[in-house]
C-alpha positions in Angstrom: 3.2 5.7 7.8 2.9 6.0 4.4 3.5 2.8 2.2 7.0 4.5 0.3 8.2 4.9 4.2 7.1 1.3 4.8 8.6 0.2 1.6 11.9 1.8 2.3 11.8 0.5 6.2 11.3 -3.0 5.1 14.3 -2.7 2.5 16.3 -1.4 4.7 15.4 -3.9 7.9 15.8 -7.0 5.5 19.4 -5.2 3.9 17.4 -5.8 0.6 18.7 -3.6 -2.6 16.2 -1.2 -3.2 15.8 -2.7 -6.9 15.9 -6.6 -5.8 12.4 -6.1 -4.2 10.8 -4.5 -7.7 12.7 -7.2 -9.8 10.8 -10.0 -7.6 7.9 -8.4 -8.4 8.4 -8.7 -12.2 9.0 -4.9 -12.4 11.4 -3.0 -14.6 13.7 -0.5 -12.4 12.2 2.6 -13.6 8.9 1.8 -12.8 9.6 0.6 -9.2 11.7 3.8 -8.5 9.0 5.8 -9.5 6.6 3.6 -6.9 9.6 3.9 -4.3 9.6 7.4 -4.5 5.8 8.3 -4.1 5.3 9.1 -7.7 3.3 6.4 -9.1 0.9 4.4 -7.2 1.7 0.8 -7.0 -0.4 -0.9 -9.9 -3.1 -3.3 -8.3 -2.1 -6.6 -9.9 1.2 -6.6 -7.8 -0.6 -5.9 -4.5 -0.9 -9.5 -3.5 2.2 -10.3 -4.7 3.5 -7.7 -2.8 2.1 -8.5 0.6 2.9 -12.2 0.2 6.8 -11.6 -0.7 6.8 -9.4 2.5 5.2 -11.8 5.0 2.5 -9.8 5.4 4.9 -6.7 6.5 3.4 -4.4 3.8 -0.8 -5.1 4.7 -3.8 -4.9 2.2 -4.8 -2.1 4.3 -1.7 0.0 3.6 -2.0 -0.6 -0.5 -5.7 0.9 0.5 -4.7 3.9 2.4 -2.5 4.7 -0.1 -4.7 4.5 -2.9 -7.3 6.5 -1.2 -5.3 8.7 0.8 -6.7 12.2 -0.6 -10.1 11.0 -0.2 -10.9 12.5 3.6 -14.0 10.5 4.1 -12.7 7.5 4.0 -10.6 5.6 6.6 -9.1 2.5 6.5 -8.4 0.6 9.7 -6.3 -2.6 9.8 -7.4 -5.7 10.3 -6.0 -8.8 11.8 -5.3 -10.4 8.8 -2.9 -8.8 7.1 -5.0 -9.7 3.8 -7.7 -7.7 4.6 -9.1 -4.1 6.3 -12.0 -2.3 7.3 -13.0 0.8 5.3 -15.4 3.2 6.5 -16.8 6.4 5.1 -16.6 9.0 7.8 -19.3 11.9 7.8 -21.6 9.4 6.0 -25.2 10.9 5.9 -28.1 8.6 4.8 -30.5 11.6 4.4 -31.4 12.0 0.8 -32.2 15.9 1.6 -29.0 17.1 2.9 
């Protein structure tokens, strides 16, 4: 799921207004619709914020896969900690020659 779905499911599951979540996060509306609706990425200094004023329901590894989701070798697994994930490069080759 990506995190605007998330974002949106946890809204809606917590009957949150869609702008009350951005103004805890110190962000002006605009700026969080854009964010809500996929069109800018969610700047890195409100990531922890973020995952702490959800509980932990938006994860470090989703702010990750979002950043780097048009990179297709790398995958990002979840962790148990909701503060951290794994991040692997997929079709890695250590040969210098290939």
């Amino acid at each position: 799921m990506r995190l605007k779905e998330k974002l949106h499911k946890y809204i809606t599951e917590h009957g949150f207004q869609k702008r009350w979540l951005g103004s805890q996060l110190g962000m002006k509306n605009q700026q969080w619709s854009q964010i809500l609706g996929g069109h800018t990425p969610l700047p890195k200094r409100y990531w922890i914020p973020l995952i702490k004023l959800t509980n932990g329901k938006i994860t470090f590894s989703d702010l990750i896969e979002e950043t780097f989701a048009e990179v297709e070798f790398i995958e990002v697994k979840e962790s148990k900690d909701f503060k951290e994930c794994l991040l692997s490069l997929k079709y890695f080759n250590t040969s210098a020659t290939d």
